[in-house]
Z-matrix of the N, CA and C atoms (Angstrom, degrees):
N
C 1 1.443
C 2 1.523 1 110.94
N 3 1.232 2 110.35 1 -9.80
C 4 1.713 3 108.30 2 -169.29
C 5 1.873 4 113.15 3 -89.97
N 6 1.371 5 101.43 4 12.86
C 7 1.466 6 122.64 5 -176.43
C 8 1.593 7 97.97 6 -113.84
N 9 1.314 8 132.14 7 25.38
C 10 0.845 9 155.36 8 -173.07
C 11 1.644 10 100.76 9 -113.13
N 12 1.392 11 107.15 10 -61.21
C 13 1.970 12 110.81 11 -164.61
C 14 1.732 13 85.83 12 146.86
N 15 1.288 14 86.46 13 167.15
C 16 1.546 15 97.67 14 168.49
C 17 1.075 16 141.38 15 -97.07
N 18 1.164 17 101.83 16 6.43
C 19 1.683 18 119.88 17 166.61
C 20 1.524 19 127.97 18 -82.91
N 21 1.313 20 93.51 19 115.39
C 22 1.957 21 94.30 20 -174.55
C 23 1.047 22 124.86 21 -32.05
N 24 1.915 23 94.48 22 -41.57
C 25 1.865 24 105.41 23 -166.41
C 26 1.138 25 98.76 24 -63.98
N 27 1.365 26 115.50 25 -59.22
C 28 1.654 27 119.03 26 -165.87
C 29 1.407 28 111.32 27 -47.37
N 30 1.128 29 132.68 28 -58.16
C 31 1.389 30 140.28 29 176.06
C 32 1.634 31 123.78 30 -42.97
N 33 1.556 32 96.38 31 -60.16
C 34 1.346 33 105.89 32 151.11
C 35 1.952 34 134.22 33 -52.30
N 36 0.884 35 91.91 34 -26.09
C 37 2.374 36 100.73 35 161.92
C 38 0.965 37 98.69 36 -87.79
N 39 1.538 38 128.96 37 -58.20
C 40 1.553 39 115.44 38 -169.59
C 41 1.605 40 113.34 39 -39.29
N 42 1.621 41 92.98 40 -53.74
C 43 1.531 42 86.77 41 -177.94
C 44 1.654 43 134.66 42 -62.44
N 45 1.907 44 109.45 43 -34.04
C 46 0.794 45 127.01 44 159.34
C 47 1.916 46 126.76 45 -44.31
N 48 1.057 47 107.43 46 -40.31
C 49 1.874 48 131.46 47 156.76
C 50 1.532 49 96.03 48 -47.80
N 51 1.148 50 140.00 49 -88.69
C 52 1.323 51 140.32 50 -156.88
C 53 1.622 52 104.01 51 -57.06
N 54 1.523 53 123.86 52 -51.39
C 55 1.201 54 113.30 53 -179.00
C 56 1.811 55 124.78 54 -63.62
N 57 1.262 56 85.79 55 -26.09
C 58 1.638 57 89.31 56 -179.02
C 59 1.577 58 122.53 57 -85.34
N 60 1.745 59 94.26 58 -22.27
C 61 1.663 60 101.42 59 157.05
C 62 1.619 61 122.12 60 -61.26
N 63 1.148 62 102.34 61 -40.90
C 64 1.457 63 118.56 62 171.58
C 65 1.724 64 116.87 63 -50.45
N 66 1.282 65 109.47 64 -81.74
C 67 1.065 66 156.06 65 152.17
C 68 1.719 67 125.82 66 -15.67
N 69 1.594 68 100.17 67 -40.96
C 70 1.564 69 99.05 68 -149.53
C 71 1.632 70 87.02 69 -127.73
N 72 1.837 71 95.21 70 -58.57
C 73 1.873 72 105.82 71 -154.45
C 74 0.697 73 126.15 72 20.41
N 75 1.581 74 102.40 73 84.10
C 76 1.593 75 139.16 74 174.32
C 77 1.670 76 99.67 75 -141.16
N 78 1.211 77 99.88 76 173.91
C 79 1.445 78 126.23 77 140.16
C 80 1.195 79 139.79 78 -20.39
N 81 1.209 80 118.24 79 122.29
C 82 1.653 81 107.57 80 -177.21
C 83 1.584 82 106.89 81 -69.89
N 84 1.307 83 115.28 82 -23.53
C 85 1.966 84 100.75 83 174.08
C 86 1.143 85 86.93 84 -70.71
N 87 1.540 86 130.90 85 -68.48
C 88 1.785 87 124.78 86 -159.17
C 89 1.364 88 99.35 87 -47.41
N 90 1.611 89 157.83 88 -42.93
C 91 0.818 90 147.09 89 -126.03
C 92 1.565 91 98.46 90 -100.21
N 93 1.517 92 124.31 91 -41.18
C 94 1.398 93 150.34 92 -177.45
C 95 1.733 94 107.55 93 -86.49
N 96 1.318 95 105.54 94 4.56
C 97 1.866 96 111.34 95 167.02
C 98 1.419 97 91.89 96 -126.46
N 99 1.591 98 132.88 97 -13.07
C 100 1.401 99 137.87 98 -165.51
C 101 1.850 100 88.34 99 -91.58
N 102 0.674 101 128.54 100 -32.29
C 103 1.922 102 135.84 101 -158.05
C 104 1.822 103 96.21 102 -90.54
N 105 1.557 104 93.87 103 -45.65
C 106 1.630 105 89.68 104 168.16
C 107 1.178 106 154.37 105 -57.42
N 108 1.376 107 98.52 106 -12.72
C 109 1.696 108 135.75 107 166.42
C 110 1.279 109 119.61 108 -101.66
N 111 1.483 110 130.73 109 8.37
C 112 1.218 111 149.42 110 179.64
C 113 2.068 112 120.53 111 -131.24
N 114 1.121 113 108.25 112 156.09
C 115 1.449 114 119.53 113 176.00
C 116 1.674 115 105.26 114 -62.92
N 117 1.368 116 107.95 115 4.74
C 118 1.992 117 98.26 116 -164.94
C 119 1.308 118 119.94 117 -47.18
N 120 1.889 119 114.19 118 -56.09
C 121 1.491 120 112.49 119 166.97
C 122 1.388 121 120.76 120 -61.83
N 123 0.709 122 132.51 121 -34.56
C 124 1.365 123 131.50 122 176.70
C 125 1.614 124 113.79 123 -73.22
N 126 1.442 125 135.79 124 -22.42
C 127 1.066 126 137.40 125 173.55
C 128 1.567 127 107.29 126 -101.58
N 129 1.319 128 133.82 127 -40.79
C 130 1.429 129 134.80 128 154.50
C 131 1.618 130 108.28 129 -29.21
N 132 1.543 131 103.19 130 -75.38
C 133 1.291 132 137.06 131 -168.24
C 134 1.442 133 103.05 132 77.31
N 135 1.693 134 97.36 133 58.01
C 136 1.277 135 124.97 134 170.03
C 137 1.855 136 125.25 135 -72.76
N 138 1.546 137 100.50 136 -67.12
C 139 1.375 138 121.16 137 163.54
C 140 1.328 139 84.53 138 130.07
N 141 1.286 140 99.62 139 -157.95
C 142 1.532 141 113.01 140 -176.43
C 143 1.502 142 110.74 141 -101.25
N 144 1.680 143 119.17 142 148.01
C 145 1.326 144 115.07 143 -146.62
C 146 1.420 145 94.90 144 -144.94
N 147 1.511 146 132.15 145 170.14
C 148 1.707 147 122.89 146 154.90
C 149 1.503 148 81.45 147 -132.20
N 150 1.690 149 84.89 148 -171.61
C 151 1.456 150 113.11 149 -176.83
C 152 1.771 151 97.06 150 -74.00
N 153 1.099 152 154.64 151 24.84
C 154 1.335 153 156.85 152 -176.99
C 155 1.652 154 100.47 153 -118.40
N 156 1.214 155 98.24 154 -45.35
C 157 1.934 156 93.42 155 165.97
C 158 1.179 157 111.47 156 -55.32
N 159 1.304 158 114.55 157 -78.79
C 160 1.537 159 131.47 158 170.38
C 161 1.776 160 107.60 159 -10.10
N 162 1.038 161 111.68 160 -62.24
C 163 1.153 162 122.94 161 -169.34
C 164 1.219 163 88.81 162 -68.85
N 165 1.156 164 148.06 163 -80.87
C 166 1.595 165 157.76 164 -156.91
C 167 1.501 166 99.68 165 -47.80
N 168 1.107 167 105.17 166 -27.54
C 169 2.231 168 101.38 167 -169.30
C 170 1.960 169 91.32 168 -94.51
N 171 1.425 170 120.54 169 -17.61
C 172 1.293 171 107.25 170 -154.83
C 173 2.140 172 81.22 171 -92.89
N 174 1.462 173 101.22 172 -36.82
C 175 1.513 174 91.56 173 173.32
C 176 1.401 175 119.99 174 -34.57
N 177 1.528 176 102.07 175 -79.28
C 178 1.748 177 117.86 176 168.76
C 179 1.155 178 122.03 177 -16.62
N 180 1.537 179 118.96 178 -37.91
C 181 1.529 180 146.77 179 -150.19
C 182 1.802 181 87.65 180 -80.16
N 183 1.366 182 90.50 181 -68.79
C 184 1.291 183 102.11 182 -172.06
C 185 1.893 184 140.37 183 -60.04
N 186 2.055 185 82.46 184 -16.58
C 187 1.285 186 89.69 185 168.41
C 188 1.649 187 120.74 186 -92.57
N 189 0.745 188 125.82 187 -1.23
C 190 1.400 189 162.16 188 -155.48
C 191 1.397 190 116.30 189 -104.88
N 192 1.334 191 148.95 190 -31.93
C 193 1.495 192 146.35 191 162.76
C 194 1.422 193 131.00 192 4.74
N 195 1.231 194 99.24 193 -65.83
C 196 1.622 195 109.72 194 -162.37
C 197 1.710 196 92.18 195 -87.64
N 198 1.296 197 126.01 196 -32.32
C 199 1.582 198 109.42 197 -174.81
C 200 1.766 199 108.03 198 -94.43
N 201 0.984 200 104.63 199 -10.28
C 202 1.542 201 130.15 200 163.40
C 203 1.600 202 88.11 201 -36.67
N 204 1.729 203 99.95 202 -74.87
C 205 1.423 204 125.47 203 -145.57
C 206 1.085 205 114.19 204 -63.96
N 207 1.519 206 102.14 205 -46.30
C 208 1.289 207 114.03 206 -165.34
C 209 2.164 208 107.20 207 -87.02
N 210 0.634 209 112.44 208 -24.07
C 211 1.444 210 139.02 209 150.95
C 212 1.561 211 101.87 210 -31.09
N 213 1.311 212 118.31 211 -77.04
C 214 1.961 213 134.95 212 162.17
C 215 1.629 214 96.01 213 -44.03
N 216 0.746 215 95.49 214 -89.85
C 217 1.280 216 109.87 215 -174.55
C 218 1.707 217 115.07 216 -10.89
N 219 1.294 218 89.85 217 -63.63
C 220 2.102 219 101.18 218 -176.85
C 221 1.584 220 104.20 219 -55.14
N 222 1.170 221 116.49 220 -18.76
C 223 1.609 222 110.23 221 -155.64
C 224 1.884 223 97.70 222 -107.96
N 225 1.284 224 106.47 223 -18.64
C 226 1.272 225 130.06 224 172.48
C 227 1.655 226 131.95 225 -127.41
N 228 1.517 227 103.03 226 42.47
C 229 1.269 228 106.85 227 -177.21
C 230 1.487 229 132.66 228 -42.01
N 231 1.549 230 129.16 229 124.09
C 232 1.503 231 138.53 230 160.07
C 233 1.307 232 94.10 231 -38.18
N 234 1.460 233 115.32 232 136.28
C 235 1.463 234 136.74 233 158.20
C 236 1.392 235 118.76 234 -49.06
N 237 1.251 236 130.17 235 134.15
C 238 1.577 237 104.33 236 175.71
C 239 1.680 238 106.86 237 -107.12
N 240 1.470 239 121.03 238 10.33
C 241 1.462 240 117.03 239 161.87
C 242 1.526 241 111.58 240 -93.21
N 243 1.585 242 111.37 241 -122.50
C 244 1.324 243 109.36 242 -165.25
C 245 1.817 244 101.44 243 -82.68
N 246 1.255 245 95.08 244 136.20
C 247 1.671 246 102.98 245 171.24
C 248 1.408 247 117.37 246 -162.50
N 249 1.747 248 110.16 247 140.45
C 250 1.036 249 107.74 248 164.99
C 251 1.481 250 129.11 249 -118.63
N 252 1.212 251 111.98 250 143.21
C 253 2.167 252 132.03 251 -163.19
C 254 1.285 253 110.48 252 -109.06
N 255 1.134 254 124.95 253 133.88
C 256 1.578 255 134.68 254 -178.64
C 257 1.322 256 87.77 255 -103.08
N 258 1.967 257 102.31 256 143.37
C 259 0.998 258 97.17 257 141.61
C 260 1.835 259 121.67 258 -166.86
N 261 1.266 260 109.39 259 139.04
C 262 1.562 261 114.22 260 -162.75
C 263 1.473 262 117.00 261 -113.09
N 264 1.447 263 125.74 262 177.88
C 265 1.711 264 132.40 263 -159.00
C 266 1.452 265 67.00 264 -142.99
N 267 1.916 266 75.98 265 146.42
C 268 1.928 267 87.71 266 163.30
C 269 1.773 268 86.83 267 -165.95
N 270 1.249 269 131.62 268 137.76
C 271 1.240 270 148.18 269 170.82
C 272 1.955 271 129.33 270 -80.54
N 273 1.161 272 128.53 271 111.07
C 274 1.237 273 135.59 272 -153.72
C 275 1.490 274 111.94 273 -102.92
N 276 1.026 275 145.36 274 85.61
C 277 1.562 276 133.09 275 -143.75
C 278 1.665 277 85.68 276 -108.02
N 279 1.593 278 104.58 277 159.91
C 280 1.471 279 118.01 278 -175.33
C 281 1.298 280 114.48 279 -126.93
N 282 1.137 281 127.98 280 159.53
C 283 1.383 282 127.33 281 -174.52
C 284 1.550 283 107.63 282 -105.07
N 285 1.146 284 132.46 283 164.09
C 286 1.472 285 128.88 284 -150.33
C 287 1.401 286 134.89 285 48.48
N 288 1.296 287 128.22 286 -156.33
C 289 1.374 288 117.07 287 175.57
C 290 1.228 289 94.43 288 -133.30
N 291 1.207 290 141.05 289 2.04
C 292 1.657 291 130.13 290 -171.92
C 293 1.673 292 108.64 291 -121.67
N 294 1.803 293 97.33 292 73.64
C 295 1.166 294 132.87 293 -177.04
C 296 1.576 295 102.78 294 -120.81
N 297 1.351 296 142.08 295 85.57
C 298 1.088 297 139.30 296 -173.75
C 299 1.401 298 134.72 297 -50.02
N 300 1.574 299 103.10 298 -50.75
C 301 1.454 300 114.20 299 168.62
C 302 1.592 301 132.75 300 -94.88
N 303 2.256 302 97.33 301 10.40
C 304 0.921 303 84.75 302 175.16
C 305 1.157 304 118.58 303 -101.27
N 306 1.812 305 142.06 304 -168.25
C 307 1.288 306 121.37 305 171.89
C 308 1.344 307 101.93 306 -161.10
N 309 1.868 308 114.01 307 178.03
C 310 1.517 309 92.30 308 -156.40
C 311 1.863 310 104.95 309 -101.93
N 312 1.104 311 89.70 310 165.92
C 313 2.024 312 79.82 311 170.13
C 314 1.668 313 94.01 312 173.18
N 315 1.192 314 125.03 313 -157.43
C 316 1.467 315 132.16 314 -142.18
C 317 1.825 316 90.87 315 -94.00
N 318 1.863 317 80.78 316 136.30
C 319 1.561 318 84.73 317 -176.11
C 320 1.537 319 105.44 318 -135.49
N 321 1.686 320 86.16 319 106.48
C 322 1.961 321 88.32 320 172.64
C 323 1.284 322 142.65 321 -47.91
N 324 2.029 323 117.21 322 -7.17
C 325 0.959 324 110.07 323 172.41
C 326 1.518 325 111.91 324 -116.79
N 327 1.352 326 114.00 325 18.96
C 328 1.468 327 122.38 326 159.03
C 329 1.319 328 110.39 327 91.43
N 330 1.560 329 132.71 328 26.21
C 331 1.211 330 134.49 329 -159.23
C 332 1.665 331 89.98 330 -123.88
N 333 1.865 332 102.98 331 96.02
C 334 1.424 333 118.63 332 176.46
C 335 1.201 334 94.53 333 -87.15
N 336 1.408 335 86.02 334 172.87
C 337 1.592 336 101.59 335 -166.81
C 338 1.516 337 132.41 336 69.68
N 339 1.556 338 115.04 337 -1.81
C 340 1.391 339 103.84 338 -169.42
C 341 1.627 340 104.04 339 -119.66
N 342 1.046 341 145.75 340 157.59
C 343 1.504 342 161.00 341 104.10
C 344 1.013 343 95.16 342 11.90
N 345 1.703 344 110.11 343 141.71
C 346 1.587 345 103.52 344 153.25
C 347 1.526 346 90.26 345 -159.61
N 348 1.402 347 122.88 346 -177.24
C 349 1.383 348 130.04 347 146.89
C 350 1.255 349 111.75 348 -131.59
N 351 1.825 350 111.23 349 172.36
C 352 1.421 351 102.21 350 -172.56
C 353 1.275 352 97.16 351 -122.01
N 354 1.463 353 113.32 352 162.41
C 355 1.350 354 109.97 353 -158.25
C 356 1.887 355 97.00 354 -144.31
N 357 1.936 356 94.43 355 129.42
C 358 1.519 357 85.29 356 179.53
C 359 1.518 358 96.60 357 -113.55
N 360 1.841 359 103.49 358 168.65
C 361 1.560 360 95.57 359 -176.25
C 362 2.050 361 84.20 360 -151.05
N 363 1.148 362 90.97 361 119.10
C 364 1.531 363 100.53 362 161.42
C 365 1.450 364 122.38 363 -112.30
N 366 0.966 365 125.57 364 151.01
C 367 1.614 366 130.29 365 -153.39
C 368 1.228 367 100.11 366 -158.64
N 369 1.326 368 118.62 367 170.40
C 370 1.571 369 124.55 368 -168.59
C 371 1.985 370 106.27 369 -96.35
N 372 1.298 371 105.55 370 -147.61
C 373 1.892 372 85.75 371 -169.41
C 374 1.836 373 97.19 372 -103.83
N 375 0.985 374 92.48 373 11.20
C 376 1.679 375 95.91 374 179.25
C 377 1.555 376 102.18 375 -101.19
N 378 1.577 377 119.34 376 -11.82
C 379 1.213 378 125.22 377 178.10
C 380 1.695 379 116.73 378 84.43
N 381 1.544 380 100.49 379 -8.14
C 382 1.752 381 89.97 380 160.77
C 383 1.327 382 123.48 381 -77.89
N 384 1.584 383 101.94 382 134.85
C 385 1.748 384 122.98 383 -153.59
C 386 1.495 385 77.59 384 -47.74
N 387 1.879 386 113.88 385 165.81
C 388 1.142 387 124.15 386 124.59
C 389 1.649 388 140.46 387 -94.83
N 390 1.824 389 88.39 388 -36.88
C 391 1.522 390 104.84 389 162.29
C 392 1.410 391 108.14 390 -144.70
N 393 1.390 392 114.23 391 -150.38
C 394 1.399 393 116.19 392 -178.78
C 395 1.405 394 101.32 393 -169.59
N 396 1.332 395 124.62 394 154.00
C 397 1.649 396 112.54 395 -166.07
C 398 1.868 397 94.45 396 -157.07
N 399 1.214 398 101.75 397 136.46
C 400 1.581 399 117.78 398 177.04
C 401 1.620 400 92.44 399 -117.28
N 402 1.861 401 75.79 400 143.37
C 403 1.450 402 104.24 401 172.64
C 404 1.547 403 110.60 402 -148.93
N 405 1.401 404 108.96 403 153.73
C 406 1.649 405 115.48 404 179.90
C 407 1.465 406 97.89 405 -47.15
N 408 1.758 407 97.16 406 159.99
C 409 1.614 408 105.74 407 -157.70
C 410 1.867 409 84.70 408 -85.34
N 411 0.946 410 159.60 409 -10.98
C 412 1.003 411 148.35 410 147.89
C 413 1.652 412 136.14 411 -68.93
N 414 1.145 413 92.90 412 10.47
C 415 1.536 414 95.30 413 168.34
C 416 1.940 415 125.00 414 -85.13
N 417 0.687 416 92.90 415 122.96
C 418 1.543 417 106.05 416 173.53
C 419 1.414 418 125.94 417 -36.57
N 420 1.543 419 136.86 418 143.34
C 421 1.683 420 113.33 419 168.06
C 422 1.378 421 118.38 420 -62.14
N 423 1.348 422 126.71 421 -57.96
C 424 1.048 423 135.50 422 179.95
C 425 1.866 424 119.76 423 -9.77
N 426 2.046 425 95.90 424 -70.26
C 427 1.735 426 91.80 425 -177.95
C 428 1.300 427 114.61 426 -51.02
N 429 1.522 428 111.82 427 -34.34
C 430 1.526 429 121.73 428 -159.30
C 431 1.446 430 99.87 429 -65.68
N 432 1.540 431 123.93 430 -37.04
C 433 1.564 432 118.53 431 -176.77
C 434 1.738 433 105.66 432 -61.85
N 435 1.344 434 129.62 433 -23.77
C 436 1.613 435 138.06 434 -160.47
C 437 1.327 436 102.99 435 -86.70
N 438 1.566 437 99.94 436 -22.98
C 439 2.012 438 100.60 437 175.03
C 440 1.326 439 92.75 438 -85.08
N 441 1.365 440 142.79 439 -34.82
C 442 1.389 441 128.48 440 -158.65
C 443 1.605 442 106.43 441 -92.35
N 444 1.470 443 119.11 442 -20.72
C 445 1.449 444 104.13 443 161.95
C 446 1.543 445 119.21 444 -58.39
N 447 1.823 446 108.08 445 -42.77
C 448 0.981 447 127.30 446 178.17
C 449 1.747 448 132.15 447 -32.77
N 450 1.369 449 92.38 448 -69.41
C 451 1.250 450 124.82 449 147.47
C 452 1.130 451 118.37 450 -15.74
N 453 1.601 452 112.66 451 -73.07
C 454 1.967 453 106.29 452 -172.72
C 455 1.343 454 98.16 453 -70.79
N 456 1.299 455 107.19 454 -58.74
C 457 1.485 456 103.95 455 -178.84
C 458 1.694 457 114.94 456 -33.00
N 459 1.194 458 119.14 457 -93.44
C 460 1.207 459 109.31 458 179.35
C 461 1.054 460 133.25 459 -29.89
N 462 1.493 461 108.91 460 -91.16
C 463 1.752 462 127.04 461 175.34
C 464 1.754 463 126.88 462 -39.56
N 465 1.543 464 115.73 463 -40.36
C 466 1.818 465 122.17 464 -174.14
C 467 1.515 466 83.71 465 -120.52
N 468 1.305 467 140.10 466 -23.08
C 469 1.551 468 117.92 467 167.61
C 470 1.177 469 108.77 468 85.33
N 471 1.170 470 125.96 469 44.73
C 472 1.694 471 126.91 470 -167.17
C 473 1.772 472 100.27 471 -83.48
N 474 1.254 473 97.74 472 158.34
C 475 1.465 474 97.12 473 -168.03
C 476 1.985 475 89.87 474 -116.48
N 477 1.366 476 105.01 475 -79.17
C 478 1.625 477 96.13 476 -161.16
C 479 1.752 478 91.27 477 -116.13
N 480 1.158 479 87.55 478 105.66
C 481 1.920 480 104.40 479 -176.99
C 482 1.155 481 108.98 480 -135.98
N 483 1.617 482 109.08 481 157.57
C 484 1.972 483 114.33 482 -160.57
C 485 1.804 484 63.42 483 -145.96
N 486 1.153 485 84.40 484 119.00
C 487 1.590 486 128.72 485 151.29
C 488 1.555 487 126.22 486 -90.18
N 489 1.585 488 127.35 487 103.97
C 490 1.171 489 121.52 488 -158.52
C 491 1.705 490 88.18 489 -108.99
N 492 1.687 491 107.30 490 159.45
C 493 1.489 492 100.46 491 -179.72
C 494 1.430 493 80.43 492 178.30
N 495 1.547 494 114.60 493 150.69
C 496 1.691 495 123.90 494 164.94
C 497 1.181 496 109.07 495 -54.13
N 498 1.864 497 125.05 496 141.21
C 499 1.425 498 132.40 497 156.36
C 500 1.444 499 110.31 498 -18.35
N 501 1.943 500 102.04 499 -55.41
C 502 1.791 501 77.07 500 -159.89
C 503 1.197 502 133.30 501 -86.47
N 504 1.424 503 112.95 502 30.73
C 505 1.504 504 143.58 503 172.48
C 506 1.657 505 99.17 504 -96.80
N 507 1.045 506 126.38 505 -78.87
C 508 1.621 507 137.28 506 172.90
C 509 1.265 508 116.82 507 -41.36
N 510 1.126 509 114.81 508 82.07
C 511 1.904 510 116.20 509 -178.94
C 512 1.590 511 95.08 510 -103.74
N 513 1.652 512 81.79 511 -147.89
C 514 1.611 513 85.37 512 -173.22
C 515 1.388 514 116.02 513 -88.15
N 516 1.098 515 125.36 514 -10.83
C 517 1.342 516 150.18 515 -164.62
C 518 2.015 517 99.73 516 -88.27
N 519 1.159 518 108.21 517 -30.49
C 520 1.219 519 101.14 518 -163.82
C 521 1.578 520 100.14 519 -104.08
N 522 1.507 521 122.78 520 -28.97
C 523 1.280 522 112.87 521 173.98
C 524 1.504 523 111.57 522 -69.48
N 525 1.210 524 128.91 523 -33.86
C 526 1.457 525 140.95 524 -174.92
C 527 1.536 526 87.64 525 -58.91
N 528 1.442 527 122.62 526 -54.46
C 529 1.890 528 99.13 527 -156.33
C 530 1.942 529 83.60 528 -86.61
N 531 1.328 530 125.68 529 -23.91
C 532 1.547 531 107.56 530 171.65
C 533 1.777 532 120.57 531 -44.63
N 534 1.512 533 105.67 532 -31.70
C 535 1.042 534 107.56 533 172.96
C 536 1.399 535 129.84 534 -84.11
N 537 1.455 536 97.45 535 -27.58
C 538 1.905 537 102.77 536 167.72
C 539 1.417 538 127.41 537 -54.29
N 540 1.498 539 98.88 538 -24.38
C 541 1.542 540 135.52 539 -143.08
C 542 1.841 541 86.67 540 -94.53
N 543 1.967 542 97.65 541 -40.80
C 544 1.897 543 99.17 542 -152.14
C 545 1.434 544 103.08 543 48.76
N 546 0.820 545 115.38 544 40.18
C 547 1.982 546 119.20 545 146.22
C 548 1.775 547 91.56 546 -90.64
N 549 1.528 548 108.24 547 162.32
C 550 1.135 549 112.74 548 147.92
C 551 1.543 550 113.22 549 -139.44
């Protein structure tokens, strides 16, 4: 939790966020009238909270990523010999239109009309995330696989790594930098 920030509270919502996603999937007001009918503060030893916290810890959340990551990361270091990384696209669609960063484009589960973004997540072969990366809801799998060669390469420095991911992520574009990379 301390890859969170150093603040109890904060750490303590973050966590509270995941269980109630789990748990609740609702709303962050429903979720903060959902806690009120439950032991949460008192078993957190949170205090009392609304959906305006919530929101305020998911801000933080958001400013926060890369030391988030890298935070995981230190305590669970990428191998720098042989290793292998999963990694998959999955699409997040939104309800309304006053979603800023999201935008519209092809949606595999057939829900026109909506916003979405796409979201990649590579993880190690045990499947704990390493990072996670948003992109406009019209972006394609393909580029998104060229950040994730990128990624080891650059950022954890992977040396001889096999990157597994569906064909229709792996074009031609992505074996070419697999090979720049000497990942396979």
């Amino acid at each position: 939790m301390e890859a969170v920030g150093e603040s109890r509270r904060l750490q303590r919502l973050a966590l509270f966020l995941i269980y109630a996603r789990v748990a609740h999937q609702g709303s962050r007001l429903s979720a903060a009238r959902w806690s009120e009918d439950h032991a949460v503060h008192e078993v957190l030893q949170v205090g009392r909270f609304d959906e305006d916290d919530l929101y305020a810890a998911l801000d933080h959340l958001e400013q926060e990523p890369r030391r988030i990551e890298d935070a995981l990361q230190a305590r669970s270091p990428v191998p720098s010999g042989r290793a292998v990384f999963l990694y998959d696209v999955t699409r997040v669609y939104f309800e309304g239109q006053q979603n800023e960063p999201a935008e519209f484009g092809y949606n595999r589960d057939g829900k026109k009309g909506k916003k979405q973004m796409v979201v990649g997540l590579l993880t190690d072969a045990q499947g704990e995330p390493l990072t996670i990366q948003w992109y406009p809801g019209h972006t394609s799998d393909p580029p998104t696989f060229l950040d994730a060669v990128s990624t080891l390469k650059a950022r954890f420095g992977g040396q001889e790594i096999a990157l597994v991911g569906d064909r229709g992520m792996i074009k031609r574009m992505g074996k070419e930098a697999l090979g720049e990379a000497q990942f396979h």
